[in-house]
C-alpha positions in Angstrom: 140.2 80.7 71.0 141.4 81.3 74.4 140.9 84.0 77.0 144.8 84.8 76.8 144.6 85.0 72.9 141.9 87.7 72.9 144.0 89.4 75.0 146.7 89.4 73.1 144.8 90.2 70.3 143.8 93.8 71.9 147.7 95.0 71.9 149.3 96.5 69.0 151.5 94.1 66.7 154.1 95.8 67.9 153.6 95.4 70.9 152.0 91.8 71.0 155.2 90.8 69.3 157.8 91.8 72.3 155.1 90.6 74.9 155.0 87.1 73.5 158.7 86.9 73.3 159.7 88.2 76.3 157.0 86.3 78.7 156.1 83.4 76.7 159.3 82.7 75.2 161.3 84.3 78.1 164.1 86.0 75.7 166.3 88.6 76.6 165.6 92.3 75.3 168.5 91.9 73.1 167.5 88.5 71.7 164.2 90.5 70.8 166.0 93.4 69.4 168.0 90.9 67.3 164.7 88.9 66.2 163.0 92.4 65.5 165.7 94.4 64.3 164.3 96.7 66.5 166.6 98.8 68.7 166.9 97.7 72.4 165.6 100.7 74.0 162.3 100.3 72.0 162.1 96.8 72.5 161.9 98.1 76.1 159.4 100.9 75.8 157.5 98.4 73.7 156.9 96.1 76.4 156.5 97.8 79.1 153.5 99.6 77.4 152.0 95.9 76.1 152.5 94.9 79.9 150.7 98.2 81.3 147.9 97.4 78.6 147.4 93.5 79.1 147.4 94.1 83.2 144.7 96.8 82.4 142.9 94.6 79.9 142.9 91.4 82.3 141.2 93.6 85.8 138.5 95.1 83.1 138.2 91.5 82.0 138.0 90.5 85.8 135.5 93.6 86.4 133.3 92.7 83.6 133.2 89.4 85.5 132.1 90.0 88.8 129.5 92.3 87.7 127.7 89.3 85.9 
């Protein structure tokens, strides 16, 4: 169980979904809309609110650390 897979684990499935496509498997938004079935403009709204959460997850995850 890694420090990225906790992460993850903190976004919505939705989200998680388009978040591991798009950065980990570096697809387009339409390859994800395709994949999903979901329409392109969600796709986008999708992950740029699972980017917005993971950034804000990873400095309270860096906070958390330099306190200890």
């Amino acid at each position: 169980f890694t420090l990225v897979q906790g992460l993850l684990e903190q976004l919505s499935e939705e989200q998680r979904t388009v978040f591991v496509l798009a950065e980990f498997e570096e697809l387009t938004l339409r390859e994800i809309s395709d994949i999903t079935g979901v329409n392109a403009n969600t796709v986008s709204s999708r992950l740029r609110l699972a980017r917005q959460r993971f950034e804000t997850l990873v400095q309270h995850r860096r906070s958390r650390e330099r306190v200890s």
